[in-house]
C-alpha positions in Angstrom: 74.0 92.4 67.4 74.1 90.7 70.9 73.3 92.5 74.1 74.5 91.0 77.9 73.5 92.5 80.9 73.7 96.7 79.0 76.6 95.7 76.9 76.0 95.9 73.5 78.4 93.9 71.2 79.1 94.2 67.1 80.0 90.9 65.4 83.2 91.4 65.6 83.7 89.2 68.7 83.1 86.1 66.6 85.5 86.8 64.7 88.0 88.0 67.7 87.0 84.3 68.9 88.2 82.4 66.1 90.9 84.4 65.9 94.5 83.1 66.8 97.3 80.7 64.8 97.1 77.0 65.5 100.5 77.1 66.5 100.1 78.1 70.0 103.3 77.5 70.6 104.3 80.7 69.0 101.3 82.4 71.1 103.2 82.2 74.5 105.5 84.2 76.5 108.9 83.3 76.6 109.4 84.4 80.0 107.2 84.0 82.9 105.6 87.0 85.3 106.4 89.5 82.4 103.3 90.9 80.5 104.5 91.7 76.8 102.2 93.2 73.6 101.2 90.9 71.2 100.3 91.1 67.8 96.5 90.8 68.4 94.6 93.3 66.6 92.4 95.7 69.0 89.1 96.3 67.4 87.6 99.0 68.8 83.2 99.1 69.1 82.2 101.0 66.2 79.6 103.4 67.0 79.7 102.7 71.0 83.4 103.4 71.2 83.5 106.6 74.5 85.5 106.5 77.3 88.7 105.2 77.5 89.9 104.3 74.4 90.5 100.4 74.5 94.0 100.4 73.5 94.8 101.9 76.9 92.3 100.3 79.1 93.3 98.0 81.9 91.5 94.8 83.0 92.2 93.5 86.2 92.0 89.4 86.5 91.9 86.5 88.7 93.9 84.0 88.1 93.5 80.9 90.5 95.9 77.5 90.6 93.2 74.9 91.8 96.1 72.0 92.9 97.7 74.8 95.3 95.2 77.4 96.1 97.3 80.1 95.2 95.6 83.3 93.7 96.9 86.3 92.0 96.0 89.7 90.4 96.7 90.1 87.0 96.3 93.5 85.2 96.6 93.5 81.6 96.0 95.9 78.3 94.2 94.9 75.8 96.9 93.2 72.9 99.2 92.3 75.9 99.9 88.5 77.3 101.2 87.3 80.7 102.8 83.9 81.2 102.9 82.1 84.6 104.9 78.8 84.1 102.2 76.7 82.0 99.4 78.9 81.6 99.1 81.6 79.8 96.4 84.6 80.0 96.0 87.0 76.8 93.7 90.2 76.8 92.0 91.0 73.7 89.6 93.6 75.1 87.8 94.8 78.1 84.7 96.6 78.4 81.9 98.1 81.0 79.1 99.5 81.1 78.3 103.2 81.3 77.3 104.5 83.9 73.5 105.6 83.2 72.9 102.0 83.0 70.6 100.4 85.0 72.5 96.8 84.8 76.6 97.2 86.0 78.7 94.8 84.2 82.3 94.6 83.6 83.8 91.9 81.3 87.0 90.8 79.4 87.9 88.9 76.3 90.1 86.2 77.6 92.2 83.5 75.6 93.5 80.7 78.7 96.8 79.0 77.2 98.0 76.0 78.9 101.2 73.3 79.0 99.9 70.2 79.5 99.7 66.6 77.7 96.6 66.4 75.3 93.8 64.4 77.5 93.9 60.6 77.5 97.5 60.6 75.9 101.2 60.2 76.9 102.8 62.8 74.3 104.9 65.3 75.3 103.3 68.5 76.7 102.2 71.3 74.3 100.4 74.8 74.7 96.9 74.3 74.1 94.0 77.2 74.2 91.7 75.8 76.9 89.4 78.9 76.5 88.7 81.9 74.3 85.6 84.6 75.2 83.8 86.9 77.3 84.1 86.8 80.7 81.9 88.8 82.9 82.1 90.1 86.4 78.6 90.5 87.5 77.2 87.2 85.6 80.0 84.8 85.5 77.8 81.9 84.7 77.8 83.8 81.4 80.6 81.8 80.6 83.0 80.1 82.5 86.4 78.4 82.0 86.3 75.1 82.4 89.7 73.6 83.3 90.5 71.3 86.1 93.4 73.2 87.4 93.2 76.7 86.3 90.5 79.0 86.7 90.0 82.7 85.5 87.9 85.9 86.2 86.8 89.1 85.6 87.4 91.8 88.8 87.5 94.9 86.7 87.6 96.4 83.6 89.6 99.9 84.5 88.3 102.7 82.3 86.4 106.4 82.1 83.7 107.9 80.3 83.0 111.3 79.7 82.3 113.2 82.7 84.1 111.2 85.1 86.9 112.7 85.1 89.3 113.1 88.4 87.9 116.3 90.4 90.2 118.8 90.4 91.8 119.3 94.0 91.9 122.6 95.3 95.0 124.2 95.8 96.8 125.8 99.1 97.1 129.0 97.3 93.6 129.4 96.6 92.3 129.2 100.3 91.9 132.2 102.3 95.0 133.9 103.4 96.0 133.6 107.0 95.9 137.5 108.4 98.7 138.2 111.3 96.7 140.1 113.9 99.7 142.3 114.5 99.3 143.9 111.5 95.7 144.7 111.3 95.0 148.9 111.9 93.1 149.8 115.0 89.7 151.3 113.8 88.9 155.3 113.8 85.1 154.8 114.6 84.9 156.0 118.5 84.9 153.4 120.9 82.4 152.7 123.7 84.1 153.3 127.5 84.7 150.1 129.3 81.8 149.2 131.6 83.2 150.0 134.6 84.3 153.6 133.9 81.0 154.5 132.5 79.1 152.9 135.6 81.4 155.8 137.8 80.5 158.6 135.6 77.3 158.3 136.6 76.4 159.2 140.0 73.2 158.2 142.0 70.4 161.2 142.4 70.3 163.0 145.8 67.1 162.9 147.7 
């Protein structure tokens, strides 16, 4: 069993790490900008499996071209895959801490797919996992990817756990009614005279 940072993780992610067919060819997209589901298996935590099942958690990624600059969001499910022209980013599952811990973290199992030649050579581009595992949002020196162009990172793993749910707002019919004036009934109780009346009924004292 490892722990990082209040995350407690089964040995399953070894083998979620060695996961994946040699052919990555078969592992990409065909289209670009289009996340699709894969047939990655989702292995949920056994025995620290609350909130938000993972199936339909999001994690939300950064994705960063190093050559241009350019940045962009990414939000994925777990068992789903984005391609953006030669790279590829697949999700195999997100996770965060809860949150009575005293250490915040949010990370992401990531597998980084890119086009490119093999290094050193002149053959023909091919898709080439350039990293698979955790990446974490609070301690990214954790792990890191290490490509010269593309870089990859962890800005939130979206999910609930019990008791956080939404508030429930309240609703216009439950506030206090609004009471037209016009239609309230004067009150029988006797009413006191107006001061000015009751300061001529009574007359000063003769000497």
């Amino acid at each position: 069993m490892i722990r990082s940072r209040g995350f407690i993780w089964l040995p399953f992610l070894a083998t979620i790490a060695a996961c994946g067919s040699s052919d990555n060819d078969a592992l990409a997209p065909a289209k670009s900008g289009e996340a699709i589901s894969t047939n990655d298996k989702i292995v949920a935590m056994s025995g620290t499996n609350i909130g938000t099942p993972m199936a339909e958690r999001i994690a939300v990624l950064g994705l960063l071209n190093k050559r241009n600059g350019q940045t962009r969001d990414v939000e994925l499910k777990p068992g789903e895959a984005i391609r953006f022209d030669k790279v590829v980013i697949r999700l195999r599952a997100c996770e965060k801490t809860a949150p009575w811990e005293n250490q915040p973290d949010e990370g992401a199992f990531v597998q980084l797919l890119v086009k490119e030649r093999p290094p050193g050579t002149s053959e023909a581009e091919r898709w080439r996992n350039v990293f698979s595992g955790w990446l974490f949002k609070e301690n990214p020196a954790a792990n890191v990817v290490e490509h010269p162009i593309y870089d990859v990172w962890v800005k939130a793993c979206k999910m609930r756990f019990p008791g956080e749910e939404a508030p429930v707002e309240k609703k216009s019919s439950e506030e206090a009614p609004v009471v037209d004036p016009a239609l309230i009934e004067p009150s029988s109780a006797p009413q006191s005279p107006p001061v000015q009346e009751a300061a001529e009924e009574v007359s000063p004292s003769e000497d």
